[in-house]
Every structure is written in structure tokens, then in C-alpha cells.
C-alpha positions as a printed Julia matrix, in Angstrom:
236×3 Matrix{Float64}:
  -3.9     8.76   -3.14
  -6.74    7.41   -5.73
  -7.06    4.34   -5.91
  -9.96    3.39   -8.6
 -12.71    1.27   -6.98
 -12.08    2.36   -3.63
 -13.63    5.95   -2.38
 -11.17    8.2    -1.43
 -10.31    7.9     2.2
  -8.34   10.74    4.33
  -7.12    8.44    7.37
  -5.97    5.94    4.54
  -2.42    4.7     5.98
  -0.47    2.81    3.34
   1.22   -0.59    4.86
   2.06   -2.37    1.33
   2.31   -1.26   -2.4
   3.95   -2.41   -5.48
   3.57   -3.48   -8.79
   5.32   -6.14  -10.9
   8.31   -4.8   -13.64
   6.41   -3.7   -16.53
   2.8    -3.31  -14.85
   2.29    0.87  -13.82
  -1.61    1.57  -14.33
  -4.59   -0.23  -12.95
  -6.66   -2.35  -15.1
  -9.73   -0.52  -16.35
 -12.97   -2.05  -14.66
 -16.43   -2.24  -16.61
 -18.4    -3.95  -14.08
 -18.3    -5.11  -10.25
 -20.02   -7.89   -8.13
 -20.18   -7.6    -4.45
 -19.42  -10.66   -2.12
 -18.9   -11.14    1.36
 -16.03  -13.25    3.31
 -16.34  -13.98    7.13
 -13.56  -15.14    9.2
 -13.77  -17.04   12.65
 -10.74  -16.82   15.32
 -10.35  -17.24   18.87
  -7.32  -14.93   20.05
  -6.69  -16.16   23.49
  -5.86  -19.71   21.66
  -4.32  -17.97   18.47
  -6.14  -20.45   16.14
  -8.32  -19.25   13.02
 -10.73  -20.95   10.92
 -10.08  -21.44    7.7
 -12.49  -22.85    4.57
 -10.55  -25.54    1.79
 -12.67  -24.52   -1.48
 -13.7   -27.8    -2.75
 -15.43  -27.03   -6.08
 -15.51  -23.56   -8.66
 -13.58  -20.23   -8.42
 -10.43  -20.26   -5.92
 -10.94  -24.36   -5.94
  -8.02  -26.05   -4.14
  -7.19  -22.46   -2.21
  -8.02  -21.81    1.65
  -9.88  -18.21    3.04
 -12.48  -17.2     4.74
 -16.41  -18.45    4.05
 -18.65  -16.2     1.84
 -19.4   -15.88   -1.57
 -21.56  -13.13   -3.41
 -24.72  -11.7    -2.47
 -28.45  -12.98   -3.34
 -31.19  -10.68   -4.89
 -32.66   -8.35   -2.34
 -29.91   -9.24    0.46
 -28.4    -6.4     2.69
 -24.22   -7.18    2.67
 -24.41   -8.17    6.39
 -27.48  -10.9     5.85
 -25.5   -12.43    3.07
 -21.89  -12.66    5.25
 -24.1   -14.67    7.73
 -26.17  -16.68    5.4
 -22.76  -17.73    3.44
 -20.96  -18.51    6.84
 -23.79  -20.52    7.78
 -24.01  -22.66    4.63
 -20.42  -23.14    4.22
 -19.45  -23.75    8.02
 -22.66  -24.41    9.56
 -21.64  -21.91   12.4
 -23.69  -18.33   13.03
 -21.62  -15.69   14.45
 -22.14  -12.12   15.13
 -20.25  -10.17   12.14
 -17.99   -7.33   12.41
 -17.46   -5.91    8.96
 -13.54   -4.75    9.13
 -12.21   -4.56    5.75
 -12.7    -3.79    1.81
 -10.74   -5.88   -1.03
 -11.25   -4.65   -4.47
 -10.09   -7.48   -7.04
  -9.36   -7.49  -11.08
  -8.29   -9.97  -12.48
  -7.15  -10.54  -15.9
  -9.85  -11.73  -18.51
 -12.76  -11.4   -15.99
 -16.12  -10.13  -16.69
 -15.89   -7.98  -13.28
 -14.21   -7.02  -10.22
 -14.25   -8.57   -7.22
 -15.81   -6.11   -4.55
 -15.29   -8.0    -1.22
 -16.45   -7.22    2.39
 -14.45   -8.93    4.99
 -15.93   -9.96    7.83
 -14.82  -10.76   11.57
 -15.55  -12.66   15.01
 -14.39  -13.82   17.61
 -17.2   -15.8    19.26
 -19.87  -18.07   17.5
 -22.16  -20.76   17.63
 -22.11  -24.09   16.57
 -19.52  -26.9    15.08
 -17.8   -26.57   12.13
 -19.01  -28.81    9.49
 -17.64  -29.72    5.96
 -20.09  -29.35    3.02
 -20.71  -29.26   -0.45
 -18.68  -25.69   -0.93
 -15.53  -26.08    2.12
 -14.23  -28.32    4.37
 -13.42  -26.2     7.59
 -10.15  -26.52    9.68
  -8.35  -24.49   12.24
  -4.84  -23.3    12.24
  -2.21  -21.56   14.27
  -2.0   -17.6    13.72
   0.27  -16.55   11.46
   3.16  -13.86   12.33
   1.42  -10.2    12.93
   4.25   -8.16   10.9
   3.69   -7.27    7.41
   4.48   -9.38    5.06
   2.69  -12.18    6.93
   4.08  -15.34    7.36
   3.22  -19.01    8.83
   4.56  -19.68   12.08
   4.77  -23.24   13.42
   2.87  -24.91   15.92
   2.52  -27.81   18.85
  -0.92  -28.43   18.47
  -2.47  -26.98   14.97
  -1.51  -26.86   11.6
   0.36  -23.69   10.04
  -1.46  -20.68    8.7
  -1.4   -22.05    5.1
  -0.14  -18.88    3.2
   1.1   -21.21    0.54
  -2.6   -22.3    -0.26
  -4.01  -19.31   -0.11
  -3.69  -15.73   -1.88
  -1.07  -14.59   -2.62
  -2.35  -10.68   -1.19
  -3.35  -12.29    2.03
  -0.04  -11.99    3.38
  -0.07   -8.17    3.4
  -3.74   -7.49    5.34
  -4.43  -11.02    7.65
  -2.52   -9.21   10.4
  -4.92   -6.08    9.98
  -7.5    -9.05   10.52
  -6.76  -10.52   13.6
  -5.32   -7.31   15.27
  -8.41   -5.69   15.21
  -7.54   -2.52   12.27
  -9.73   -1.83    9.75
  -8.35   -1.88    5.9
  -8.69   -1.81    2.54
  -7.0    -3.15   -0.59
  -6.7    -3.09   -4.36
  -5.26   -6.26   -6.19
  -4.79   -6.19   -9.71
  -4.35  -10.48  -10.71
  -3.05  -12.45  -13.48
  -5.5   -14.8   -15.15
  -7.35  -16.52  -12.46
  -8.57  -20.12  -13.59
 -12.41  -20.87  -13.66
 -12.51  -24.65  -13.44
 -14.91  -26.29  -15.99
 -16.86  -29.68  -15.15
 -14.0   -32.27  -14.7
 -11.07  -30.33  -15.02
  -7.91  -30.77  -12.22
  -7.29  -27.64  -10.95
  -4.31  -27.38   -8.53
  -2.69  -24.21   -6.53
   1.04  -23.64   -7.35
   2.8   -24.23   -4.1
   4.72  -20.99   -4.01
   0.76  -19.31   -4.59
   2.09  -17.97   -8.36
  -0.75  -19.69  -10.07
  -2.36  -22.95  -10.81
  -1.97  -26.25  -12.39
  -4.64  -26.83  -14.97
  -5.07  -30.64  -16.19
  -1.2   -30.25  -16.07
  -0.47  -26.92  -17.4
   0.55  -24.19  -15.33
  -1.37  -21.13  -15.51
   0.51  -18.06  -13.79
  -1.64  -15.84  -11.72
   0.24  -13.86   -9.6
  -0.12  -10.23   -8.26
   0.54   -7.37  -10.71
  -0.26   -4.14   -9.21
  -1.17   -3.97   -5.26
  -2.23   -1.31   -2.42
  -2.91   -2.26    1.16
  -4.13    0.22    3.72
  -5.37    0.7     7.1
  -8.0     3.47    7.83
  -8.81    5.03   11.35
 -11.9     3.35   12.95
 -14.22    6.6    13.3
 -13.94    7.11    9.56
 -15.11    3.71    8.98
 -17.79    3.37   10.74
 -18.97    6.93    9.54
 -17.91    6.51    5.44
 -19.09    2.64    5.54
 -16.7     2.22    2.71
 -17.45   -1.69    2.03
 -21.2    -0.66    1.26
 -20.18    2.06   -0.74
């Protein structure tokens, strides 16, 4: 199976696909920027750490911590360096997944490295960028959904993503995956705008207009581990 901006992988198990009516080919890419997104989870308590985006691209939405990579930085330095400034927690970094994003009317794609752990150092600490929080794991099946809890929040799906759904599980079960998102029209807040995520994770609310940016065309996969670690796909 091809899918453009992703090298072709032979272990490459497909979990989710699909494509919304009218939407069959991928959107043509001209140019790519690499980032980096670390998550933090402690299984034998089932909670996860997520980030609140407080300001710029994704504002209002919860994920991981990261962002995209400074001159001269390998992909791992920058996943700790970004998990450091937006948490103020150092970890040691398991890369574990690819996510290849276009959306529509950007300059570029979105090439992503996820990042896990399950051990780290230090508190987490609100700054400039996120204000941290833990929440309860989320179901394991795929789709993904919130499940609730006695003591933390609920996995906030309906802040978030609206792919995250279809590879978290991969996340916290310990798989290694890759996906292709194809987006709507993604907001980029300007200085002083409201910017506000849909509740059902369709889009935004712009200074009170709604702004749909949904999925259009989507492939999630899981890959065996030995291929991984010997293609290193998310440098590729």
C-alpha cells in the first residue's frame, strides 16, 4: 500500500482507513517540516499527561508536548528540549510512531515523531506554551474512546484531534505506528483573535464563526518492532 509521505513499509498492518464522501486522492504536498511530540504515562496508575495549548497552532486543543525542530538539532534532542520547555519534566524518549499531516491551505505538511515514556523526572509545570494535567486512560480498542474515572479527569478526545482516537491505543500499548491525515482548514490564530475547539472535534470557533476542520482522507497502521528500529521511518 503507498501511502505518499510515508516510506513504504512491508510489516505495515492497517488498523483504520477512510476517507470522507467526495474526498478519494491525497492532497499533493510541496514541502514538509519535521516536529516532535512526547507523551508521559504511568501504566500501573493508567493516567497520561496531557499539554492544554495555550497560545498559536492547535490553541485551545490538548496532546502531547513538542513542537518543531531548531537548526542543527538531531529529532531526539529536540523531543527532549520541547518536553522540557513545555512541561519542565526530562524523560528518557522512546520514539514509537510517525504522523504525516496536510492540511488544507498550509504551506507544508506536518511530519511528526511521536515520542514515549513511562518514567521521568521532575513536576509538571504550566508555562508560556501548555498547562499540563493528567487524565485517566482512555479505552484500548480502536476507535478510542474516554472512559470515566474516580480520581482523574477523562481522556479528553473531545479537545483533542480528531485522528487521535484511531493510534493513542498503539501509544500506550507499547506498538509502533504510523499515520497519514489529510485535514480541513486548520485555523492559525492571529494576535487577539478567540479561537475555540468545536466540542464534537469537527473544527473551531473563530471570533464566532465556525471553521470546519475535520478529517478527509485517513490511514493508521501498526508496523512490527524489528522493522522499526532497522528502517527508522520517523527520521526518514
Amino acid at each position: 500500500m503507498h501511502i505518499p509521505g510515508i516510506p513504504p513499509l512491508p510489516s505495515l498492518a492497517i488498523t483504520s482507513e477512510g476517507s470522507e464522501q467526495g474526498y478519494h486522492a491525497w492532497r499533493q504536498v510541496t514541502a514538509v517540516k519535521r516536529f516532535t511530540n512526547a507523551f508521559v504515562f504511568d501504566p500501573e496508575e493508567n493516567k497520561i499527561l496531557l499539554g492544554l495549548k495555550k497560545r498559536g497552532f492547535g490553541v485551545g486543543i490538548y496532546n502531547g508536548f513538542g513542537g518543531k525542530l531548531d537548526a542543527g538539532e538531531t529529532i531526539a534532542d529536540a523531543a527532549l528540549r520541547e518536553l522540557r520547555e513545555e512541561s519542565n519534566l526530562s524523560a528518557s524518549l522512546e520514539p514509537c510512531g510517525l504522523l504525516f499531516f496536510v492540511g488544507a491551505g498550509h504551506a507544508h505538511a506536518h511530519h511528526i515523531t511521536v515520542f514515549r515514556a513511562h518514567t521521568w523526572q521532575g513536576q509538571p509545570t504550566e508555562t508560556d506554551e501548555m498547562r499540563p494535567e493528567w487524565f485517566a486512560y482512555p479505552s484500548l480498542e480502536i476507535p478510542s474512546t474516554s472512559v470515566p474515572s474516580d480520581t482523574l479527569a477523562p481522556f479528553p478526545y473531545s479537545a483533542m484531534w480528531k485522528d487521535d482516537p484511531l493510534w493513542v491505543p498503539h501509544l500506550l500499548t507499547g506498538k509502533y505506528f504510523v499515520a497519514r491525515v489529510d485535514y480541513g482548514p486548520v485555523p492559525v490564530p492571529e494576535e487577539g483573535q478567540s479561537v475555540d475547539p468545536v466540542s464534537d472535534g469537527t473544527g473551531y470557533i473563530v471570533d464566532g464563526t465556525t471553521v470546519e476542520a475535520g478529517m478527509q482522507k485517513w490511514v493508521v497502521g501498526t508496523m512490527d518492532k524489528d522493522e522499526w528500529e532497522k528502517s527508522r521511518v520517523w527520521e526518514v
